[in-house]
N, C-alpha and C positions, 0 to 999 in steps of 0.2 A: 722736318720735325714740327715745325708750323702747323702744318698741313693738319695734322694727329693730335692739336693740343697737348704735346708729351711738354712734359717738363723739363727745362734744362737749366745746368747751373754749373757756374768754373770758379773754379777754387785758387789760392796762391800754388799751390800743389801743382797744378794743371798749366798756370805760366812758366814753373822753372821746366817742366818737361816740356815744354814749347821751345822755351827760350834752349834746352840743352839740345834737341832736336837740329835745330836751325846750326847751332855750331858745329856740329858734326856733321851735318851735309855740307858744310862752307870747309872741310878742314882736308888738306891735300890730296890723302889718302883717296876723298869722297871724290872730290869735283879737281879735274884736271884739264888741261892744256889738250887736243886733240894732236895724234900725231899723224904726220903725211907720211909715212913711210914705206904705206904700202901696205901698212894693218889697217886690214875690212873694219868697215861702220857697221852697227846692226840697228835696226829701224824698232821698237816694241813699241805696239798701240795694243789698244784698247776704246772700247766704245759700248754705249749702249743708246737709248733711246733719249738720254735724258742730257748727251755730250760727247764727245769722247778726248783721249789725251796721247801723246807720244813721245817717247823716248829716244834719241839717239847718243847710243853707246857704242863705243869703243871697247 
């Protein structure tokens, strides 16, 4: 965004969907315990030029 001179700006608005964001990833349902039991992992990446990142789910 730097890069393009664009303008940017965060509102109160923009911290509670952050802040409610982060709770719901953190909330049981979301994020679990892995189980051994013999259920397969599954690996998702992604990448491009600029990084890349990975997942492993269950």
């Amino acid at each position: 965004l730097r890069e393009h001179k664009l303008e940017t700006f965060w509102e109160q608005r923009h911290t509670r969907a952050f802040v409610k964001l982060k709770q719901i990833l953190l909330m049981e349902l979301v994020l679990k315990a892995p189980m051994f039991d013999g259920t397969p992992f599954i690996v998702i990446s992604d990448g491009c030029k600029d990084g890349f990142g990975a997942v492993l789910a269950q």
